[in-house]
C-alpha positions in Angstrom: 0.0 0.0 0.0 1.4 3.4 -0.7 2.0 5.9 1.7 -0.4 9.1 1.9 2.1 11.6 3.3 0.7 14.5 5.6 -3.0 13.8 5.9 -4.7 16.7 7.1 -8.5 16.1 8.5 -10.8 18.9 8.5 -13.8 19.3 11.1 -17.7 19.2 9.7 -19.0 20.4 13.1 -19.9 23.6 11.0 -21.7 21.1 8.3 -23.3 19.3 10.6 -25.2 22.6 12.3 -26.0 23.7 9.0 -27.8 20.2 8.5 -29.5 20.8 12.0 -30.2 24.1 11.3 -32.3 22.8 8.1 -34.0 20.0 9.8 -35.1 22.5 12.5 -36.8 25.3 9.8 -38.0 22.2 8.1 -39.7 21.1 11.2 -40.9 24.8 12.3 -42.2 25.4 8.7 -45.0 21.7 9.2 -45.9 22.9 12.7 -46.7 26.4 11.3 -48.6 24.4 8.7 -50.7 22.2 11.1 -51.3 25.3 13.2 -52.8 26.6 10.0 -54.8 24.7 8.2 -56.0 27.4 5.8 -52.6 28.4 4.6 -52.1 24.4 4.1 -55.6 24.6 2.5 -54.8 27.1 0.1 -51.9 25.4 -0.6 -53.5 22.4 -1.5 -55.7 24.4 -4.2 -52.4 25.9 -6.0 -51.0 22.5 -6.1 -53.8 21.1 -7.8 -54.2 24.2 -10.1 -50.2 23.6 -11.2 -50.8 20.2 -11.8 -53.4 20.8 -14.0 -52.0 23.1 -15.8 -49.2 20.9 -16.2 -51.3 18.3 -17.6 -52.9 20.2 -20.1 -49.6 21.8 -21.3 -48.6 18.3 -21.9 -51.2 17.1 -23.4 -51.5 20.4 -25.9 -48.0 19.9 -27.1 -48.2 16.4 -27.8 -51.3 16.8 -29.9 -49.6 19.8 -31.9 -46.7 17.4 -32.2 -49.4 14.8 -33.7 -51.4 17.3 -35.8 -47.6 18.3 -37.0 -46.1 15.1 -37.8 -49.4 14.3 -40.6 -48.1 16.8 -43.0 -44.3 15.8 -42.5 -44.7 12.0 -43.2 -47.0 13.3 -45.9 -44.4 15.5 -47.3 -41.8 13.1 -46.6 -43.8 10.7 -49.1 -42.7 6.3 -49.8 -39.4 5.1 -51.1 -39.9 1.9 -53.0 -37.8 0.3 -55.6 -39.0 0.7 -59.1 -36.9 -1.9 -60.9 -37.2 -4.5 -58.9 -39.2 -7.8 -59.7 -41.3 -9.6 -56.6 -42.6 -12.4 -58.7 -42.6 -15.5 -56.6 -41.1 -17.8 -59.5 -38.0 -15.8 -58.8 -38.0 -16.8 -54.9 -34.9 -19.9 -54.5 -35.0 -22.0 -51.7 -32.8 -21.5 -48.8 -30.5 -24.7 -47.7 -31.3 -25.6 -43.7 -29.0 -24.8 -41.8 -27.9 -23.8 -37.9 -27.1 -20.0 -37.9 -25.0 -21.2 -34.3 -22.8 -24.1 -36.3 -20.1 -23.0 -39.2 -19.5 -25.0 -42.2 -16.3 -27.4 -41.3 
């Protein structure tokens, strides 16, 4: 194993109080909540507004994307080969064989 050299170790006392810090607003901010129902109520009604609104935002730019790809597929138009023949006396038949097994 190789040698580090000087390894230096730095405290996370001032990370750790910031996490506890967090978890304590966090905390503060759901009793506040519960001791309010109507802010939590109106929240509840903007939430359900944004996801609606979401939803339909969605749903309107997939069905422009639908009404948008007709015209571009019908632009686009076939390929198909013009000099080709597909009569079936032309068809050979193929020898069996294993596709895993090579020919010795």
């Amino acid at each position: 194993m190789a040698y580090a050299g000087n390894v230096k170790r730095n405290s996370t006392l001032r990370s750790a109080l910031i996490l506890l810090l967090l978890v304590a607003v966090i905390v503060a901010a759901i009793v506040w909540l519960a001791l309010n129902p109507d802010i939590l109520d109106d929240l509840l009604h903007i939430a359900i507004v944004a996801a609606v609104i979401i939803v339909a935002a969605v749903a309107i730019v997939y069905l422009v994307m639908i009404i948008l790809a007709v015209p571009y597929y019908a632009a686009k138009g076939e390929r198909y080969q013009t000099d080709a023949s597909y009569d079936l006396d032309d068809v050979k038949s193929v020898k069996e064989a294993d596709s895993e097994k090579k020919d010795e």
